[in-house]
N, CA, C and O atoms as a MOPAC input file, in Angstrom:
PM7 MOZYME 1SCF
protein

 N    -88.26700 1     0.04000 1   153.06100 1
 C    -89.23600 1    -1.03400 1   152.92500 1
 C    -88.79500 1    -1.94800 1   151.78300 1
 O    -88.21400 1    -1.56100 1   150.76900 1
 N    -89.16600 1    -3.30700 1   152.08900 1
 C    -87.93900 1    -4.22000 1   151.08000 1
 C    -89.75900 1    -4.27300 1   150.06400 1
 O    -90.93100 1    -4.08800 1   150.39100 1
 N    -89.03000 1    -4.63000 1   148.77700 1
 C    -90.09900 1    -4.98100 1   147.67000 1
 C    -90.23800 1    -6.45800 1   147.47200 1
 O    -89.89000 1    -6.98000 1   148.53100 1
 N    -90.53000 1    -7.22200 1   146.74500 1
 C    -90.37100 1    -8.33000 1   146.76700 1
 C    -89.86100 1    -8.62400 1   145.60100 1
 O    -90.06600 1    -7.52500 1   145.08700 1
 N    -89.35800 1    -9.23300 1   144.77100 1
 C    -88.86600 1    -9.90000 1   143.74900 1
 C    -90.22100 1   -10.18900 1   142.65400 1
 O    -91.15700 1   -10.94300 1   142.92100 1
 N    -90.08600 1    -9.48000 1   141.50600 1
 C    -91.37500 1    -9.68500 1   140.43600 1
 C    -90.88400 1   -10.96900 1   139.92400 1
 O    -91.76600 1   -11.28100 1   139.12400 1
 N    -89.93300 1   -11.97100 1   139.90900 1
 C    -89.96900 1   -13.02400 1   139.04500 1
 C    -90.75700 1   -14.20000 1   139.37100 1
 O    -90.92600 1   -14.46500 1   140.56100 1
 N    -91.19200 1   -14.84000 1   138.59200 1
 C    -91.84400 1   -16.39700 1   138.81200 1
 C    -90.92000 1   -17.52800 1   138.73900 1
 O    -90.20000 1   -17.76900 1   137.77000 1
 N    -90.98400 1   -18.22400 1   139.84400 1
 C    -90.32400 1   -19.59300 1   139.79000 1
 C    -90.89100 1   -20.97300 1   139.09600 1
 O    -92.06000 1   -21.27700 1   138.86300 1
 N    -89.63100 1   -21.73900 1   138.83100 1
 C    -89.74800 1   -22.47900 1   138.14100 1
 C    -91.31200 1   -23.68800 1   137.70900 1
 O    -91.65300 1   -24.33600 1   136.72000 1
 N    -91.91200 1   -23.43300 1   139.22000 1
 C    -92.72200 1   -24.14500 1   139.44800 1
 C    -94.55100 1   -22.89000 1   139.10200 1
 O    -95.74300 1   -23.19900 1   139.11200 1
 N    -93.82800 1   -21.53600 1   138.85300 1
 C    -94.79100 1   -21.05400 1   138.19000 1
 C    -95.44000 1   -20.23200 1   139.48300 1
 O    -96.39500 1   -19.53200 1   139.14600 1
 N    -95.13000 1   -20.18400 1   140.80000 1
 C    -95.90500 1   -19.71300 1   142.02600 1
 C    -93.91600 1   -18.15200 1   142.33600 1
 O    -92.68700 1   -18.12900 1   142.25500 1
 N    -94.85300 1   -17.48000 1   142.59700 1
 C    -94.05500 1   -16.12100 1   142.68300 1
 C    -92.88500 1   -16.00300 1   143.49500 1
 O    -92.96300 1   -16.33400 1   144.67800 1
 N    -91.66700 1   -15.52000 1   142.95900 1
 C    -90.59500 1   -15.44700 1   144.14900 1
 C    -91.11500 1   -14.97500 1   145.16100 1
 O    -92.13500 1   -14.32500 1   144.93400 1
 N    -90.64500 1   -15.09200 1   146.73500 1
 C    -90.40000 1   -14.46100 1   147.84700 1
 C    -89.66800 1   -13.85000 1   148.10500 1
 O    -89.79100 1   -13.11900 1   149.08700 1
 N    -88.52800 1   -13.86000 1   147.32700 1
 C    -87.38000 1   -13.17700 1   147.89500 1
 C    -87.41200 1   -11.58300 1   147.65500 1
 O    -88.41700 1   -11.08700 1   147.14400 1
 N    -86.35900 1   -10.81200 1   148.00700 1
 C    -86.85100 1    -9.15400 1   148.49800 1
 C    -85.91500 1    -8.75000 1   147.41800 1
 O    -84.71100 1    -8.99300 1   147.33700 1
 N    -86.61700 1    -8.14500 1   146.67100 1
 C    -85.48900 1    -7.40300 1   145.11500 1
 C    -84.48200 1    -6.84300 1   145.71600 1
 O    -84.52000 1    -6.88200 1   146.94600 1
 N    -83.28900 1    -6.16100 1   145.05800 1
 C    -82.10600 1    -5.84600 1   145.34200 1
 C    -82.08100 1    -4.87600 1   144.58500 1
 O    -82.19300 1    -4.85600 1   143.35900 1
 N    -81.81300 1    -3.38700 1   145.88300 1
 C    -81.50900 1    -2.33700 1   145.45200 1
 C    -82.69300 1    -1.46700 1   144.58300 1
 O    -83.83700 1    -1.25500 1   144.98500 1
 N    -82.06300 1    -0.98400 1   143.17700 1
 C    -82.98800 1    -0.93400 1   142.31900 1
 C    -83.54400 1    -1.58200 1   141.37800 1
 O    -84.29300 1    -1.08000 1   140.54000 1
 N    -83.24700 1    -2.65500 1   141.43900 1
 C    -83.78500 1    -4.20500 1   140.70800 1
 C    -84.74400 1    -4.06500 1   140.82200 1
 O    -85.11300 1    -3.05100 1   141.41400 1
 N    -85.84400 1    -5.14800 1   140.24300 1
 C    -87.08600 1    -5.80600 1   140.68200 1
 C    -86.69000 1    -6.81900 1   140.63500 1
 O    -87.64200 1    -7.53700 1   140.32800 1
 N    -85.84300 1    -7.38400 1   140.74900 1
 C    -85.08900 1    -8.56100 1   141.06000 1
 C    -84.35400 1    -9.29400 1   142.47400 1
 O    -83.38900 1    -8.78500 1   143.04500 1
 N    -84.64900 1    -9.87100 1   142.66700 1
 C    -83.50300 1   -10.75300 1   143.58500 1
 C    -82.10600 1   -11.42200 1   142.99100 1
 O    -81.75000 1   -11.63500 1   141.83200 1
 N    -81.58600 1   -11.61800 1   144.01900 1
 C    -80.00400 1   -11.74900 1   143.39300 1
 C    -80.42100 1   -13.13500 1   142.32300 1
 O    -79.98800 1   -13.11600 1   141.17100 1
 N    -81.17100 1   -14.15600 1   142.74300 1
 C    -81.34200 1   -15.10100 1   141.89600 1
 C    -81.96500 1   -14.99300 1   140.22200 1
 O    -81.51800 1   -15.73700 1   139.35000 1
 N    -82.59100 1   -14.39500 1   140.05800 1
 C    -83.48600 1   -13.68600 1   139.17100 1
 C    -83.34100 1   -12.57900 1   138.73400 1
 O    -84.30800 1   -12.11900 1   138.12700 1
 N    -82.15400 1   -11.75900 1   138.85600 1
 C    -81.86300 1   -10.81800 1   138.78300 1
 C    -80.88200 1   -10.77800 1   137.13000 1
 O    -79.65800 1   -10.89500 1   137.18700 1
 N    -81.53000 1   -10.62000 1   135.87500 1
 C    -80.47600 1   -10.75300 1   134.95200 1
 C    -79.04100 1   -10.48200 1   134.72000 1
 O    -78.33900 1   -11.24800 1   134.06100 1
 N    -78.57800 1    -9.32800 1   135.29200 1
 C    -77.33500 1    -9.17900 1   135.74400 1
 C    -75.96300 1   -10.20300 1   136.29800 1
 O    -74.74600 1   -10.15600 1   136.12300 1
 N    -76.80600 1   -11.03100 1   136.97300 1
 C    -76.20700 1   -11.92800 1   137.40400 1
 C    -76.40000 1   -13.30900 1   137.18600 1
 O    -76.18400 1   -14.09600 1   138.10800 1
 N    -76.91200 1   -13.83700 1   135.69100 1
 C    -77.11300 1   -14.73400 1   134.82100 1
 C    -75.60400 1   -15.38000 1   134.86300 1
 O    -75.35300 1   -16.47500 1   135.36600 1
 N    -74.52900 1   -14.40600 1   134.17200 1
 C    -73.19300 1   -14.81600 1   134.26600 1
 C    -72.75800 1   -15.56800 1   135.34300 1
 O    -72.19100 1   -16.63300 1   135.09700 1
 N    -72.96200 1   -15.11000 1   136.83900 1
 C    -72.63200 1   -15.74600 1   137.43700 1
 C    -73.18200 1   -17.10500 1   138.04600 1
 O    -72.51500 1   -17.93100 1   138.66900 1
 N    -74.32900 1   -17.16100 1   137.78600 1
 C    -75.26600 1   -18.32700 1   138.25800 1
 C    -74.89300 1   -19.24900 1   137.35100 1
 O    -74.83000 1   -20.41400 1   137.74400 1
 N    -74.53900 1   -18.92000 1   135.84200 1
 C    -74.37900 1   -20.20600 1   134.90800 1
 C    -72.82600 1   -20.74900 1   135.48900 1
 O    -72.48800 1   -21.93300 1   135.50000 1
 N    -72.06700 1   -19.72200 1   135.91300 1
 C    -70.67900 1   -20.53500 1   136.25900 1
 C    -70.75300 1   -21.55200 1   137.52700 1
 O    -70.05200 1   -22.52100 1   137.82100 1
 N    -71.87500 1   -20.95500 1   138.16300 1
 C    -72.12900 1   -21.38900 1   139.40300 1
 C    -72.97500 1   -23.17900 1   138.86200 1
 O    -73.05400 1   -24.03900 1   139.73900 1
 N    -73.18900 1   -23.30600 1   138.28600 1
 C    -74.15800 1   -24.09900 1   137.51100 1
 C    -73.33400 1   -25.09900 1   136.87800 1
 O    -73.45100 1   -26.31300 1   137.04900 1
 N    -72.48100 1   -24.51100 1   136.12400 1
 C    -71.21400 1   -25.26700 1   135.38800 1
 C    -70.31700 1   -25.75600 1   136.11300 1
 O    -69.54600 1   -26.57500 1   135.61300 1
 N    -70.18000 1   -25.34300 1   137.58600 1
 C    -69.29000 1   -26.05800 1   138.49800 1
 C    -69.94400 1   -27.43300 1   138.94000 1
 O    -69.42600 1   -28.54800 1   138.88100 1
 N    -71.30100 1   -27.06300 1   139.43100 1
 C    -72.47200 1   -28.30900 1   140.11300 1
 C    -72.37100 1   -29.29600 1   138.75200 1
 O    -71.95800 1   -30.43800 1   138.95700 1
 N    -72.67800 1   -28.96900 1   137.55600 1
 C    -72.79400 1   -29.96700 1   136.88200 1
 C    -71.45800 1   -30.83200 1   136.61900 1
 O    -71.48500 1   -32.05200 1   136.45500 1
 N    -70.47200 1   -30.17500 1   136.60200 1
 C    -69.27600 1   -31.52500 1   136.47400 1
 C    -69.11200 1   -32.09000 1   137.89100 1
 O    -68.26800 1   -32.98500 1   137.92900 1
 N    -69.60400 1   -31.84900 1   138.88900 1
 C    -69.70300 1   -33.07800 1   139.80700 1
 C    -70.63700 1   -34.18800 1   139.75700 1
 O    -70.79100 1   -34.94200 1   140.71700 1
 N    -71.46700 1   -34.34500 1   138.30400 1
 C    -72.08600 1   -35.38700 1   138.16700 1
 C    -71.03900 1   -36.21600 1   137.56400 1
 O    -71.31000 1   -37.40800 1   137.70600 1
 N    -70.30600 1   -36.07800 1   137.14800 1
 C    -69.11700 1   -36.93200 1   136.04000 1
 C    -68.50300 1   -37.45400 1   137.56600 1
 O    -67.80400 1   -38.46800 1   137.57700 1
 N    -68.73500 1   -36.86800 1   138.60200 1
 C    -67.48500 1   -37.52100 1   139.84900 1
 C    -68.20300 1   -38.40300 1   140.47500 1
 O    -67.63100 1   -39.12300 1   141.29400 1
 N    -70.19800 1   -38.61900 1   140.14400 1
 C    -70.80600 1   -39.83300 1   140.61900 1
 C    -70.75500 1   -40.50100 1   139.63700 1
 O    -70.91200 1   -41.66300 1   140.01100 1
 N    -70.57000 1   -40.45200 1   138.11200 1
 C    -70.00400 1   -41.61700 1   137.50200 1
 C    -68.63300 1   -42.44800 1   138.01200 1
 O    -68.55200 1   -43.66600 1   138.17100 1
 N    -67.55400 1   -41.42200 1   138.22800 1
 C    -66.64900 1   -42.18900 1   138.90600 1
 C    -66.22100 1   -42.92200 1   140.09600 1
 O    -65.26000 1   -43.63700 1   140.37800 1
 N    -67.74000 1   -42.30700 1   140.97100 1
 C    -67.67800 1   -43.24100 1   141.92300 1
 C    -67.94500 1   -44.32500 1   141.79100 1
 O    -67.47100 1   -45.11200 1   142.61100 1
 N    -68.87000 1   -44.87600 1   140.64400 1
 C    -69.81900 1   -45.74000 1   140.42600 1
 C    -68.57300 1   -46.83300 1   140.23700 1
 O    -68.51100 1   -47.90300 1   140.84300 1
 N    -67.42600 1   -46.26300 1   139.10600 1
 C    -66.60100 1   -46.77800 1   138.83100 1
 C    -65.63600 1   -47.40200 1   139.41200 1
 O    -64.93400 1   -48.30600 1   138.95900 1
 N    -65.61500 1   -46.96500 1   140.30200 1
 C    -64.26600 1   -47.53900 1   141.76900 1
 C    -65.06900 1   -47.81600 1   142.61700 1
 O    -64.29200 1   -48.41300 1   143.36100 1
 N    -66.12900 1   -47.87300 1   143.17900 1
 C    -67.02000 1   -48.70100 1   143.58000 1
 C    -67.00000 1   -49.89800 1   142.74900 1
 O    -66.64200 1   -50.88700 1   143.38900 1
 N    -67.23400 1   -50.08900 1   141.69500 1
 C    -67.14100 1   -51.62300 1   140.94400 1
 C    -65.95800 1   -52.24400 1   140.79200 1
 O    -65.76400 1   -53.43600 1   141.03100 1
 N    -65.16100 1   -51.47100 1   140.40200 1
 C    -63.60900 1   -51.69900 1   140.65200 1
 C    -63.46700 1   -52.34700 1   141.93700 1
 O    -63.18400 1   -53.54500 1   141.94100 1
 N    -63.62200 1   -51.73200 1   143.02300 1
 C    -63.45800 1   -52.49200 1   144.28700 1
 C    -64.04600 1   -53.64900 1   144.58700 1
 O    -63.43900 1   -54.56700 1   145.13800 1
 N    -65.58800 1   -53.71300 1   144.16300 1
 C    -66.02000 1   -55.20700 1   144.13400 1
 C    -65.34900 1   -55.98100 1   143.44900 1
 O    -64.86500 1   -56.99200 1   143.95900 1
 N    -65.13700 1   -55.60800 1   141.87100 1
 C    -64.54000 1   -56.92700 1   141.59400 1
 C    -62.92400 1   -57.26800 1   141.65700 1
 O    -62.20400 1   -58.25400 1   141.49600 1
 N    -62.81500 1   -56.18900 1   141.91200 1
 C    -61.36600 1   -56.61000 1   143.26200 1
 C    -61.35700 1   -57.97400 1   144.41200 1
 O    -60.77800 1   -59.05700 1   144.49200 1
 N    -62.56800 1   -57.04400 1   145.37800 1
 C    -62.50900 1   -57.57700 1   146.57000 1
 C    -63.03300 1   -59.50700 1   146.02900 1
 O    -62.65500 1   -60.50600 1   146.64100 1
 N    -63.83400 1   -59.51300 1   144.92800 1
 C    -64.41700 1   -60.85400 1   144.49400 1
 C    -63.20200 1   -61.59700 1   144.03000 1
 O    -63.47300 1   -62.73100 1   144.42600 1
 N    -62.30800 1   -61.66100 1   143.58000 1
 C    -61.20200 1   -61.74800 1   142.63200 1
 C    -60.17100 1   -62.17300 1   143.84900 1
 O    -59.97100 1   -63.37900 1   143.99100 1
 N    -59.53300 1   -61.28600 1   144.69900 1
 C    -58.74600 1   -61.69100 1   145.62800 1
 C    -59.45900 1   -62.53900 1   146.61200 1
 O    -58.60800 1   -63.13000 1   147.27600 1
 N    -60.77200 1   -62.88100 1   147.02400 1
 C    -61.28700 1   -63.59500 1   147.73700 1
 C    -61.13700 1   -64.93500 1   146.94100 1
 O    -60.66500 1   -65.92800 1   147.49500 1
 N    -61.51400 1   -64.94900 1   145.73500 1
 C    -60.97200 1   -66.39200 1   145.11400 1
 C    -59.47800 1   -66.82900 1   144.90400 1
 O    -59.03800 1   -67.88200 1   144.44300 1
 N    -58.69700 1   -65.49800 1   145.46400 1
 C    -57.31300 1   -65.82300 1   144.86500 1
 C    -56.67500 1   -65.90500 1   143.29900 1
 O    -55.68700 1   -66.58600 1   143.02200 1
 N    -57.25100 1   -65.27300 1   142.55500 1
 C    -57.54600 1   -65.03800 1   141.20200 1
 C    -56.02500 1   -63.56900 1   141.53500 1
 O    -55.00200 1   -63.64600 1   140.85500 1
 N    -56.13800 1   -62.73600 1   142.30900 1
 C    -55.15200 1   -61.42700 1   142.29600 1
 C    -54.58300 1   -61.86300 1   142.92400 1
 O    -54.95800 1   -62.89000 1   143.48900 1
 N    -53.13900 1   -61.19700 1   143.20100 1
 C    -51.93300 1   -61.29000 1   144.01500 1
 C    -52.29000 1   -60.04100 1   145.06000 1
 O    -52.59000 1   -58.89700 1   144.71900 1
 N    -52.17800 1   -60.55400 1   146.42600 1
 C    -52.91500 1   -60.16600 1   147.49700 1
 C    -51.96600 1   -58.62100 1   147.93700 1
 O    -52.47100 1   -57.56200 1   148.30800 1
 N    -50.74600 1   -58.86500 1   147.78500 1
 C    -49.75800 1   -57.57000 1   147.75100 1
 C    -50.73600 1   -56.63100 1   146.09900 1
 O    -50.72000 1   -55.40400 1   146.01100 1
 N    -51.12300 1   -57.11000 1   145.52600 1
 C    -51.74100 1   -56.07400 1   144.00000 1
 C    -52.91300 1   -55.02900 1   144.59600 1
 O    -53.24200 1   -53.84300 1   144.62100 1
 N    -53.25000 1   -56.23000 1   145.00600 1
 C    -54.89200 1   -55.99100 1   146.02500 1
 C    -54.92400 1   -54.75600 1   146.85100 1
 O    -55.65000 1   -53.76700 1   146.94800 1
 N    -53.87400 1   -55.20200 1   147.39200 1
 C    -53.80500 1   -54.46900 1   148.88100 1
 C    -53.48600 1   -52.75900 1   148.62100 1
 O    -53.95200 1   -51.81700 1   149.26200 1
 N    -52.43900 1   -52.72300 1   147.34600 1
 C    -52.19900 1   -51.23800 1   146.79100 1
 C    -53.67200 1   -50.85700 1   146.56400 1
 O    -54.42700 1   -50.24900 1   147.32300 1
 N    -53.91900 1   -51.40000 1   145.23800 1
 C    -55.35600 1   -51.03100 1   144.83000 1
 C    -56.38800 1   -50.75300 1   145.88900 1
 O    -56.96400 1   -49.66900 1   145.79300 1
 N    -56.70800 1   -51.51800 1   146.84900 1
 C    -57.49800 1   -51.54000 1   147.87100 1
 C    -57.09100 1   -49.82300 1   148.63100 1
 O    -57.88900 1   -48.88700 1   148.68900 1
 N    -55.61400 1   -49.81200 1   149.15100 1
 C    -54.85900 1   -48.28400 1   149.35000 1
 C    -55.63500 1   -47.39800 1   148.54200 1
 O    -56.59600 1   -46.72600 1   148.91500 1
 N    -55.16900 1   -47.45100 1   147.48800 1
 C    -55.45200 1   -46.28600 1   146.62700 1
 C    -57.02000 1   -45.93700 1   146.55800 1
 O    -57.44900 1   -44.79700 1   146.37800 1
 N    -57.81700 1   -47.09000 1   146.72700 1
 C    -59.30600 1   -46.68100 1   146.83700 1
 C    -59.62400 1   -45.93700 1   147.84300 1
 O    -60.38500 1   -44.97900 1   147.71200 1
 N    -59.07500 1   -46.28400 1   149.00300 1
 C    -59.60600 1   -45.10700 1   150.17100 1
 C    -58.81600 1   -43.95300 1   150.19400 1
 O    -58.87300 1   -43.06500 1   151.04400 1
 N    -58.01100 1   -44.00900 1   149.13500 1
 C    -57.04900 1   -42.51800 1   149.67300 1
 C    -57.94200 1   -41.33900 1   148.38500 1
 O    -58.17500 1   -40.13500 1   148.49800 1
 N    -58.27900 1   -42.34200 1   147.17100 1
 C    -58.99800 1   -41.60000 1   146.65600 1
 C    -60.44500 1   -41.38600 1   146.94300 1
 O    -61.04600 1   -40.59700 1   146.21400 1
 N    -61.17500 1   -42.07100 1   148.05000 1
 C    -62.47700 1   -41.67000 1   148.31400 1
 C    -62.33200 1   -40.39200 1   149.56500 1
 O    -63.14800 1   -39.55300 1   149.94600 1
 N    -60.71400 1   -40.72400 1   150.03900 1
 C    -61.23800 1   -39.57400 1   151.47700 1
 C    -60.93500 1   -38.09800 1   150.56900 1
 O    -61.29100 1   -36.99200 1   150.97900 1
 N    -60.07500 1   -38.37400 1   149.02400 1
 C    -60.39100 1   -37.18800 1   148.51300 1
 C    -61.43800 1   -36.25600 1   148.10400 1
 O    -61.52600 1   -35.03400 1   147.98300 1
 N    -62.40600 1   -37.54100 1   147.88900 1
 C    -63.45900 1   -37.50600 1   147.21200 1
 C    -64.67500 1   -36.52000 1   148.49300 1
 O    -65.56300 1   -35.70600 1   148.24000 1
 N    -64.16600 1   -37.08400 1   149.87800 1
 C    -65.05400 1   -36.20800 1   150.54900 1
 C    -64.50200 1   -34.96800 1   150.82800 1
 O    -65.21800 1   -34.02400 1   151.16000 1
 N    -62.96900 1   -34.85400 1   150.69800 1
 C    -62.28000 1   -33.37200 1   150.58000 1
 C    -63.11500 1   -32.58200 1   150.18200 1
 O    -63.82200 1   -31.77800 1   150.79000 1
 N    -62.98200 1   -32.92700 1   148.70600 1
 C    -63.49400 1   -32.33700 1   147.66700 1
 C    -65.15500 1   -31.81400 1   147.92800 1
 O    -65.46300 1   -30.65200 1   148.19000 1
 N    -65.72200 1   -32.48700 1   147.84600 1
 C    -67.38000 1   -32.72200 1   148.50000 1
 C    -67.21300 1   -31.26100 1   149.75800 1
 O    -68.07500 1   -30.38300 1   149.78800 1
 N    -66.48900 1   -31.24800 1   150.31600 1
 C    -66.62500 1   -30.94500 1   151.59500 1
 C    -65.94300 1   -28.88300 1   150.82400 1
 O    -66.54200 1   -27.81200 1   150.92200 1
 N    -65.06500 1   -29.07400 1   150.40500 1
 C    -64.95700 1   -27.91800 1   150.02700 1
 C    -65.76400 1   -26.95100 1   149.06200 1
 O    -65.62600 1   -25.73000 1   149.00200 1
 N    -66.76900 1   -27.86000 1   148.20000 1
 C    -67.58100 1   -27.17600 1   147.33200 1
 C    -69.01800 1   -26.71400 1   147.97900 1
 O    -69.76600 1   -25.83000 1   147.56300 1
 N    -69.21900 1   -27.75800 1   149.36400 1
 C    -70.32600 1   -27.42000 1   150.32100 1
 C    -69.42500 1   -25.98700 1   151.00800 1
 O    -70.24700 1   -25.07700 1   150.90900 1
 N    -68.69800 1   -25.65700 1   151.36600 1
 C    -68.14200 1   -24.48900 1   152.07300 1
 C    -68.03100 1   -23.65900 1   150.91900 1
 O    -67.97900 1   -22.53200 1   151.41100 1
 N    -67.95900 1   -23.52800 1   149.60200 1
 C    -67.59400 1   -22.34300 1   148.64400 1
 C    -69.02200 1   -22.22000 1   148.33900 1
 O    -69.29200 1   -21.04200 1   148.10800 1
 N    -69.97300 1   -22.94800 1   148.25700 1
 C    -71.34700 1   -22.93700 1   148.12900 1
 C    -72.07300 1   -21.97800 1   149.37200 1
 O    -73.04000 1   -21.23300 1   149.21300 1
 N    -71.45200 1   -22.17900 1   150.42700 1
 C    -72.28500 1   -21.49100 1   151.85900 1
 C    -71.11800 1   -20.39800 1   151.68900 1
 O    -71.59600 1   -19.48900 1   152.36600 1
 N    -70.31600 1   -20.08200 1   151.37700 1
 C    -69.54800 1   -18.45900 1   151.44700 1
 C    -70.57800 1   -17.91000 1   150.06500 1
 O    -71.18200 1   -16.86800 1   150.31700 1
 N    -70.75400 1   -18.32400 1   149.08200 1
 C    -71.63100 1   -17.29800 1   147.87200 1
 C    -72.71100 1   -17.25100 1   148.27500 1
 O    -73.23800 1   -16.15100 1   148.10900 1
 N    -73.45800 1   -18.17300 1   148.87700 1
 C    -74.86100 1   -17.69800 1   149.65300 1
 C    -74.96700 1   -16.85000 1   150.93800 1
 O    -75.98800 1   -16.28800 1   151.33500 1
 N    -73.44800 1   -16.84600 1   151.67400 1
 C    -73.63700 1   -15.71000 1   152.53500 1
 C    -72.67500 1   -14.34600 1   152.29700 1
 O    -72.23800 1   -13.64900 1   153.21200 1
 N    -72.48300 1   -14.16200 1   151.09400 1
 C    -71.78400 1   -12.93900 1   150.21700 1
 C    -73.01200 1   -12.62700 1   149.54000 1
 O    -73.22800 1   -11.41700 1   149.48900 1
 N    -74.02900 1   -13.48400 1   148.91400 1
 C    -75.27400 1   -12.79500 1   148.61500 1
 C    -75.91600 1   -12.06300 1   149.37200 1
 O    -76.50700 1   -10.99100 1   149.24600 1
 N    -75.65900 1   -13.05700 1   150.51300 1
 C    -77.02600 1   -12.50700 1   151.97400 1
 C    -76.25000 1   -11.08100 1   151.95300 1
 O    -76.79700 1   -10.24400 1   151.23600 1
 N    -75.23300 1   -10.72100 1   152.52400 1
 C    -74.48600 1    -9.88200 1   153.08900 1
 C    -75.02500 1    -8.41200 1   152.06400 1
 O    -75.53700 1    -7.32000 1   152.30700 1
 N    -74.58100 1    -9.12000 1   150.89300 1
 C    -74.86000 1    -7.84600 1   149.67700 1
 C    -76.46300 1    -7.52900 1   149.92700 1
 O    -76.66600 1    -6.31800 1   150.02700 1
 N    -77.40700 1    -8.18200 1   150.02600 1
 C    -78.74000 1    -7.88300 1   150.01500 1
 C    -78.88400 1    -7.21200 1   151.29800 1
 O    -79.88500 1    -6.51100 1   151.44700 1
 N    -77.89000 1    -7.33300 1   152.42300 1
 C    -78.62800 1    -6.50600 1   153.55800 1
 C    -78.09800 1    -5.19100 1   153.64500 1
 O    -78.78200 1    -4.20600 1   153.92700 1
 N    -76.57300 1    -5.17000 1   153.34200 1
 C    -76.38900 1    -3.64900 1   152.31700 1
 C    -77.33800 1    -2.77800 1   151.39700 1
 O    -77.74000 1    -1.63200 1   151.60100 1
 N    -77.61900 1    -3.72000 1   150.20800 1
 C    -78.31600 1    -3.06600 1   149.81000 1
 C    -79.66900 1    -2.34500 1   150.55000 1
 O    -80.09300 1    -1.19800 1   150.41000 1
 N    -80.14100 1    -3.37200 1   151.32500 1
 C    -81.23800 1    -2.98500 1   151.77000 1
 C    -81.20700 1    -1.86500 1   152.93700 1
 O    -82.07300 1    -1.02400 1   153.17800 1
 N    -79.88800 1    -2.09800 1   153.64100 1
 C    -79.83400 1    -0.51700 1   154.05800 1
 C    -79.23400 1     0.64000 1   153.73500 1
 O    -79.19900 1     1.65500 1   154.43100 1
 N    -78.63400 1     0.43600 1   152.38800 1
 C    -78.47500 1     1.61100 1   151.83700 1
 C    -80.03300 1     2.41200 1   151.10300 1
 O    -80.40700 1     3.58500 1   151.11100 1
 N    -80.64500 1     1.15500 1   150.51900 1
 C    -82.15200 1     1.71200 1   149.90900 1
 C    -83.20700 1     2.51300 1   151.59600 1
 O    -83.94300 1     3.49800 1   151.55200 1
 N    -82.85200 1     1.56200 1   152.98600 1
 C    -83.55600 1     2.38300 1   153.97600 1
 C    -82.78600 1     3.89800 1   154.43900 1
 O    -83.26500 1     4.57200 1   155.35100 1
 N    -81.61200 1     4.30100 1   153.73200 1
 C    -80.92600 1     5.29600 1   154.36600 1
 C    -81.61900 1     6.36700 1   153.49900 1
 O    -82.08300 1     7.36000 1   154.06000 1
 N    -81.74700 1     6.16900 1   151.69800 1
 C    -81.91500 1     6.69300 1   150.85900 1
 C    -83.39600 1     6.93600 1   151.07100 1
 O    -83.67700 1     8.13200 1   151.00000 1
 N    -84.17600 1     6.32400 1   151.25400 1
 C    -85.65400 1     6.49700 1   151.76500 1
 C    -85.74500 1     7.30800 1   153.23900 1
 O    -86.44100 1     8.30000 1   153.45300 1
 N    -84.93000 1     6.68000 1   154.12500 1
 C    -85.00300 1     8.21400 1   155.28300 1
 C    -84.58500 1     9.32900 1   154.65700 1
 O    -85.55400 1    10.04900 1   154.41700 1
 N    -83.55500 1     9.79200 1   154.28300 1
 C    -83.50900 1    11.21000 1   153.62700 1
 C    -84.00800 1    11.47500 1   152.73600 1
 O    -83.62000 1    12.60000 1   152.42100 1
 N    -85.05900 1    10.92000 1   151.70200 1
 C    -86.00500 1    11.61900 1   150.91100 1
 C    -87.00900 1    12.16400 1   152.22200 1
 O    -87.30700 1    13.33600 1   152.44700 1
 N    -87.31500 1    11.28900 1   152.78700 1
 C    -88.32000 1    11.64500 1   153.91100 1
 C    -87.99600 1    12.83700 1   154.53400 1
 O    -88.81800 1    13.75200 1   154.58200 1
 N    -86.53500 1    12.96100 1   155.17000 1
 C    -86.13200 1    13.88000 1   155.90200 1
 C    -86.15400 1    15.01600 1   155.32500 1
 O    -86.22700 1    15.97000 1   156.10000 1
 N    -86.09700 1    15.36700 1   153.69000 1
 C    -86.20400 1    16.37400 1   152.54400 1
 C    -87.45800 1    17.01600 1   153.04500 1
 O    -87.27400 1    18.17500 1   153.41400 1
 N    -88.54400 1    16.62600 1   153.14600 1
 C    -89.56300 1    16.75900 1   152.96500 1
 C    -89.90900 1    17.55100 1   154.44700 1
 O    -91.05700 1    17.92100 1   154.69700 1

């Protein structure tokens, strides 16, 4: 029988999620695994520095594209720069695209571990039973 998770969320209304093992914890809430949630945390947050830089080559490109429309740039300058902007944005969804897939493998390496656990805790609970 799964327990539920004793911690309170952020918003102050009770986890749902089903403790782990012999925790009263869920993998999220679970102190043990503080370490890993902050690394997990420290990865998400330096992809805010990569929407500053979009912001940045986004403006870059406008006042590119404003600049060679007046003929102000040399249209061969342009045209690299212009290159290099999309070769660095389709990186940009690489990138994007691989941290959404390393994000859904640790949430389903959690899942996986919690349904282990949870049937190792129903195996351990049939044979107390079966003791008896």
């Amino acid at each position: 029988m799964t327990r539920p998770c004793v911690a309170t969320k952020q918003d102050g209304s009770p986890c749902k999620m089903a403790a782990r093992g012999t925790s009263n914890y869920c993998w999220s809430h679970d102190p043990e695994n503080a370490k890993r949630r902050r690394e997990i945390t420290s990865k998400a947050g330096k992809s805010k520095s990569l929407r500053a830089e979009l912001v940045e080559v986004r403006n870059f490109v406008r006042d590119l594209t404003e600049k060679a429309a007046k003929g102000e740039v040399d249209k061969a300058r342009s045209q690299v720069a212009f290159t290099g902007a999309g070769v660095w944005g389709r990186l940009v969804e690489i990138e994007k695209k691989l941290k959404d897939q390393e994000d859904i493998e640790r949430r389903l390496e959690a899942l996986e571990e919690d349904k282990r656990q949870q049937q190792s805790d129903g195996l351990e609970e049939l044979a107390s039973l079966n003791a008896w």
